[in-house]
C-alpha positions as CSV (number, residue, x, y, z in Angstrom):
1,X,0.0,0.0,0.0
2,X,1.1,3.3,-1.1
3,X,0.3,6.6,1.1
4,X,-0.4,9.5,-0.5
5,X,-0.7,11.6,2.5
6,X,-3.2,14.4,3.2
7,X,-1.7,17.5,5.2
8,X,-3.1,19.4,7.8
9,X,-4.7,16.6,8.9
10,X,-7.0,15.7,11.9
11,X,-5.2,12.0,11.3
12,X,-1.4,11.4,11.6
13,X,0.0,9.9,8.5
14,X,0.6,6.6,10.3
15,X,-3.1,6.4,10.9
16,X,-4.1,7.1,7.4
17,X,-2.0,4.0,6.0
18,X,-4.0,2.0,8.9
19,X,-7.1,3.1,7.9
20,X,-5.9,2.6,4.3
21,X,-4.3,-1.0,5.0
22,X,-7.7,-2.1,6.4
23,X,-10.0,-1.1,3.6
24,X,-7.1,-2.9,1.5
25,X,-7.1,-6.1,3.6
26,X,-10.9,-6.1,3.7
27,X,-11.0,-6.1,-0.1
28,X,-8.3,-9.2,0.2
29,X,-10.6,-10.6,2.4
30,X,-13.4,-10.5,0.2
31,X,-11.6,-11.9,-2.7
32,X,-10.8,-15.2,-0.5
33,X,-13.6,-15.7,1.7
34,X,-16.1,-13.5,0.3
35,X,-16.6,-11.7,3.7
36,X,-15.4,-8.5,5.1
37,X,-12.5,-8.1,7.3
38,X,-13.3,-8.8,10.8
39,X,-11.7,-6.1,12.9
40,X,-10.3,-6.2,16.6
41,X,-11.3,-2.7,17.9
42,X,-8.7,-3.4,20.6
43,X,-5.9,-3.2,18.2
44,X,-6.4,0.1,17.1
45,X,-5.5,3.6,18.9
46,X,-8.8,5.6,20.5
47,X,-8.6,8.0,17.2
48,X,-9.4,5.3,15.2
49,X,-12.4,3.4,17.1
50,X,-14.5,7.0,17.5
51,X,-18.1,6.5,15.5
52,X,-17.6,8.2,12.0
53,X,-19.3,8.0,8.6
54,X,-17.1,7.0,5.9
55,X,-17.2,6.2,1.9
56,X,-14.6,4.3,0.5
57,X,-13.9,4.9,-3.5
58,X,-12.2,2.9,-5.9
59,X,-10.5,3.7,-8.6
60,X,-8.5,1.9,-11.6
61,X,-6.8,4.0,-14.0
62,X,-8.3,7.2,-12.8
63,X,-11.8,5.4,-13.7
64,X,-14.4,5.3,-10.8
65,X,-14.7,1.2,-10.0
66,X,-17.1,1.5,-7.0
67,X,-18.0,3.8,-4.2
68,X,-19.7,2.8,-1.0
69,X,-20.7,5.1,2.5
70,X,-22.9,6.1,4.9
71,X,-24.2,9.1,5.9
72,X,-25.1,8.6,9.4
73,X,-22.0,7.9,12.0
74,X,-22.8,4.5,13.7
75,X,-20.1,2.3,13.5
76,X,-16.7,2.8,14.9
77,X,-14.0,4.2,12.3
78,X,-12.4,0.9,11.4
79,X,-15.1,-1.2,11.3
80,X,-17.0,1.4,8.8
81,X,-13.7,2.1,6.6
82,X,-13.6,-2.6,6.4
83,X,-17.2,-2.8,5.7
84,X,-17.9,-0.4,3.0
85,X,-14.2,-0.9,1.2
86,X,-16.1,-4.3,1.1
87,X,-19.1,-2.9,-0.5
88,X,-17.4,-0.6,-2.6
89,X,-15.7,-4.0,-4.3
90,X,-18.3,-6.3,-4.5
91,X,-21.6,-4.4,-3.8
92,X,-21.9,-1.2,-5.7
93,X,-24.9,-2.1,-8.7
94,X,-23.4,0.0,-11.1
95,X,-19.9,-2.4,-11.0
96,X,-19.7,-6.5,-11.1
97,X,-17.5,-7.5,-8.4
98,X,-14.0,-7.1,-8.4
99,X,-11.9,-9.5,-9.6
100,X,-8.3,-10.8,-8.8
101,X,-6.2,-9.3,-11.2
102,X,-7.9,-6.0,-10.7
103,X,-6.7,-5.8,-7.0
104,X,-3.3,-4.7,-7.8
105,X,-4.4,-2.0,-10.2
106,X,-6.7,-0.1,-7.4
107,X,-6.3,3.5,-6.1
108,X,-8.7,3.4,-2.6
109,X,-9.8,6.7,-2.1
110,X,-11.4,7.0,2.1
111,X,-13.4,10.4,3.0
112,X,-14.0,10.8,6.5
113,X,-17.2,12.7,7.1
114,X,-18.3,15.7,8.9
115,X,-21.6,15.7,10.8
116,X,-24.3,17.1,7.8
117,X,-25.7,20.4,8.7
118,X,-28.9,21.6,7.1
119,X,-28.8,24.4,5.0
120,X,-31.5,27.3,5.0
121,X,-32.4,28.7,1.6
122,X,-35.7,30.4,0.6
123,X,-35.3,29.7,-3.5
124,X,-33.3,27.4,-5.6
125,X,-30.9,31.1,-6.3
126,X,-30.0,31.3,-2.6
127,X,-29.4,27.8,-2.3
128,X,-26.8,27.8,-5.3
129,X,-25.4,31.3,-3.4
130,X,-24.4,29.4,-0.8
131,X,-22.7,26.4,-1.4
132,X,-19.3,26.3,-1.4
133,X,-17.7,24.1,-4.5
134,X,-14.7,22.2,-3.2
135,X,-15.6,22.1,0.0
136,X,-18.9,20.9,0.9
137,X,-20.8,17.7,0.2
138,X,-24.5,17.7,-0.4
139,X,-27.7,15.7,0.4
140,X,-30.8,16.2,-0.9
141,X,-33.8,15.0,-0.1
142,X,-37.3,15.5,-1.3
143,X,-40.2,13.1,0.2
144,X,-38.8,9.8,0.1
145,X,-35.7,10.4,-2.6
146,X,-32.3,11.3,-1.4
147,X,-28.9,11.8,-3.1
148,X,-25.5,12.8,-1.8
149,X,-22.5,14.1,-3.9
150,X,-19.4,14.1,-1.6
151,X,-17.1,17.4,-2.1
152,X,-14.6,15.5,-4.2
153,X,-17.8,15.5,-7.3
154,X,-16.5,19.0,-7.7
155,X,-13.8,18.2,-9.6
156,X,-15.7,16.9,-12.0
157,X,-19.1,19.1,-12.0
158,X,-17.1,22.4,-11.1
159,X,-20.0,24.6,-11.6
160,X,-22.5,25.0,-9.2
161,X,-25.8,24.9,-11.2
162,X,-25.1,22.2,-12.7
163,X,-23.5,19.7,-9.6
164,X,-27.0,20.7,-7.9
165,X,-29.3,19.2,-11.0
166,X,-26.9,16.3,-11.2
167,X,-27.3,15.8,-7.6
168,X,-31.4,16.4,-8.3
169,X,-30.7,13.2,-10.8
170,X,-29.2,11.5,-8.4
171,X,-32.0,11.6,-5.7
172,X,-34.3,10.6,-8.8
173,X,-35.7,13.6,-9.7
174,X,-35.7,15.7,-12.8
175,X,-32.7,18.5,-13.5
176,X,-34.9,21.1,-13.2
177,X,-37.1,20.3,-10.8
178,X,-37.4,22.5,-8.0
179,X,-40.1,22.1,-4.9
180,X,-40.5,24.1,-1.5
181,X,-39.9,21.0,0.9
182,X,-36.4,20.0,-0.9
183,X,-34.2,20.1,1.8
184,X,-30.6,20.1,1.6
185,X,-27.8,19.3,4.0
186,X,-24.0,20.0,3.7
187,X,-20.7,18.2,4.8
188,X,-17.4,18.3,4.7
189,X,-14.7,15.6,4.1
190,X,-11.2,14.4,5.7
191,X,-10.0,12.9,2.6
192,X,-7.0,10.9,1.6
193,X,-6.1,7.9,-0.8
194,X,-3.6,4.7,-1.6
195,X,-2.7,2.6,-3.8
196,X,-2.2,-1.4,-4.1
197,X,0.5,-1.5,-5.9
C-alpha cells in the first residue's frame, strides 16, 4: 500500500496508512472468503475506534470502479472504513464484483465525514449562493428520494448549477425540478487515498 498523504490533517499519516491498510485487507478478504474483514477494535488507537461516517472509492486508471458510504455515524471508524471498502468492491450495482487481477491496479480513495448540517435557503438562487464548491458535500432529499454528492464530485461538475441538477438526478428527480420542501444538507470531508501496488 502506497500513502499519499493528506496534510493538515485531523489524522497522523501513520493512521491514514492504517485506515488505508484495512479497507485494502478487507477487499483481500473479500476476494478469499467472500466476507469483510473482521476487525479487533482493541488493536487500534482511540482515534481510530471513534463513531464516524465514511465512503470508500475505488478507482483503476483514474476510472471510478465503486463507491460505498454512509451518511449517518454509527459504526466505529475501522469497522466502517472494512465494511464499505467491502461494499465498494463487490456491492456497488453499477460495477460487477471485483476480480483478482484488478486488485493490484486499485487506487482506494477514504473520506471521513463531517456531521451534515442543514442548509436554509428560501429559493433554488440562494441555495446555489451558498454552497461552497470544493468544499462541501451535499444531500438532498425530497419526500422519500435522497442523493448525496461528496465534495470530491466537484472536480468533476465544477459549476454550481449544474452539480446541484446532477445531484437532483441522483436523488431521482428531474434536472430542473425544483419544490418548496427539498431540503438540503451539507458536509465536509477528511479525505486521503492509496494505492495497491
Amino acid at each position: 500500500m502506497v500513502l499519499m498523504p493528506s496534510t493538515n490533517a485531523p489524522y497522523t499519516e501513520k493512521e491514514q496508512a492504517l485506515l488505508l491498510s484495512i479497507a485494502a485487507k478487507s477487499i483481500q478478504s473479500g476476494l478469499q472468503s467472500g466476507e469483510p474483514l473482521h476487525v479487533e477494535l482493541n488493536n487500534f488507537p482511540p482515534s481510530l475506534t471513534q463513531i464516524a461516517a465514511t465512503f470508500v472509492t475505488l478507482k483503476i486508471n483514474k476510472k471510478l470502479r465503486g463507491c460505498i458510504g454512509r451518511l449517518s455515524a454509527d459504526r466505529p471508524l475501522v469497522e466502517d472504513v472494512a465494511k464499505n471498502a467491502f461494499a465498494a468492491a463487490f456491492s456497488d450495482p453499477r460495477f460487477p464484483s471485483l476480480s483478482e487481477s484488478e486488485y493490484s491496479h486499485l487506487d482506494i480513495h477514504i473520506s471521513i465525514l463531517s456531521k451534515p448540517e442543514p442548509v436554509s435557503f428560501e429559493s433554488e438562487a440562494n441555495l446555489l449562493e451558498k454552497i461552497r464548491p470544493g468544499i462541501d458535500g451535499l444531500i438532498l432529499s425530497e419526500s422519500c428520494q435522497r442523493g448525496t454528492f461528496l465534495p470530491s464530485v466537484w472536480e468533476s461538475l465544477p459549476d454550481k448549477a449544474s452539480f446541484l441538477s446532477h445531484l437532483k438526478q441522483k436523488a431521482g428527480l428531474p434536472a430542473d425540478y425544483w419544490s418548496d420542501t427539498i431540503r438540503v444538507e451539507r458536509y465536509t470531508t477528511f479525505s486521503f487515498e492509496g494505492r495497491t501496488r
